[in-house]
PLY file of the C-alpha trace (Angstrom):
ply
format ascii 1.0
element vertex 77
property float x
property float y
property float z
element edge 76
property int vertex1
property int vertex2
end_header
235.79 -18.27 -69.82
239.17 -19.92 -70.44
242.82 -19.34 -69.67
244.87 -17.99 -72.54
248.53 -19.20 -72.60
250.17 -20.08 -75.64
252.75 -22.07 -74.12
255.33 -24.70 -75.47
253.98 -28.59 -74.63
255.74 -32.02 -75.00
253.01 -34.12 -77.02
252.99 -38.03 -77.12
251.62 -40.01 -80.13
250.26 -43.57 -80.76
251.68 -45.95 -83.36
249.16 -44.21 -85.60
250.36 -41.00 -85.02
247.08 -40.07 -83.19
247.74 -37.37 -80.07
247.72 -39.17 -76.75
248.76 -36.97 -74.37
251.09 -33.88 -73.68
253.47 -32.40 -70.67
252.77 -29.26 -69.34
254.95 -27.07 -66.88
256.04 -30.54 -65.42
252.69 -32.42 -65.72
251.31 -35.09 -67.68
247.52 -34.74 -69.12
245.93 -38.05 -71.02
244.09 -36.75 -74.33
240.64 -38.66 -73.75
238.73 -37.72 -76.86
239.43 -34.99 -79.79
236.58 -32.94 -79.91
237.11 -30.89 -83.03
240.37 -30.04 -85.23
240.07 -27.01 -87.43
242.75 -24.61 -89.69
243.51 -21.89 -88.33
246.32 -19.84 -90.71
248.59 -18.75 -89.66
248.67 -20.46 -86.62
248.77 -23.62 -88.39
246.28 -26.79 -86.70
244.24 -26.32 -83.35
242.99 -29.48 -81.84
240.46 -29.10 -79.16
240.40 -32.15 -76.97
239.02 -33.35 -73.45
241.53 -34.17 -71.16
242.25 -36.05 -67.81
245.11 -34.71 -65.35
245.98 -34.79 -61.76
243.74 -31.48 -61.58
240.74 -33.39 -62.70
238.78 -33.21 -66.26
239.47 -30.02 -69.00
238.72 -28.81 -72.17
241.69 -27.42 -74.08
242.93 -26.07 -76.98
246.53 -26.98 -78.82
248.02 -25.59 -81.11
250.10 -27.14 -84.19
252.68 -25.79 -86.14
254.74 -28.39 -87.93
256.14 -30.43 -85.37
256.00 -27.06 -82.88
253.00 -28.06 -80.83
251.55 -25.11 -77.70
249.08 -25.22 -75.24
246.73 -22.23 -76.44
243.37 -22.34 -73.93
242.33 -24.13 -71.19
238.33 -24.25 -70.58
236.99 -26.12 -67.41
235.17 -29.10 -68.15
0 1
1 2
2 3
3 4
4 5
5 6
6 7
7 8
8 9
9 10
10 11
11 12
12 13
13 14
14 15
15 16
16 17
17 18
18 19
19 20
20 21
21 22
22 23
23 24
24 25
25 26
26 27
27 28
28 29
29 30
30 31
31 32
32 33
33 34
34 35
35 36
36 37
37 38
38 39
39 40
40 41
41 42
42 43
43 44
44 45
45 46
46 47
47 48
48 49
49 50
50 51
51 52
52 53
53 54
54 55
55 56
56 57
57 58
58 59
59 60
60 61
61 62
62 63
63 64
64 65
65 66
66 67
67 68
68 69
69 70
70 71
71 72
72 73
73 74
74 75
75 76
């Protein structure tokens, strides 16, 4: 089961404006492959992408509201 949070993230972006990676509670996390995007009014955009950290491999979910971006779930890998 995952780990609801809903939390406020600092999100880095290529050239192309594709996600990276994000900062969270001090930590950096590398965004290793978008697994799905969907709509999700009115919560605006959830991403659900794979991840690599210091803690190893996750799933999570984040969340997108105009340029407001929030760490929603995180599933272990």
């Amino acid at each position: 089961m995952g780990q609801l949070l809903n939390e406020p993230i600092r999100t880095e972006h290529d050239t192309a404006g594709r996600l990276t990676a994000y900062e969270w509670r001090g930590a950096r996390y590398a965004v290793a492959k978008v697994l799905k995007t969907y709509a999700a009014p009115p919560h605006g955009t959830v991403y659900r992408v794979r991840v690599t950290g210091a803690d190893g491999v996750a799933v999570v979910e984040l969340g997108r509201d105009a340029d407001n971006w929030r760490l929603r779930h995180v599933f272990p890998a």
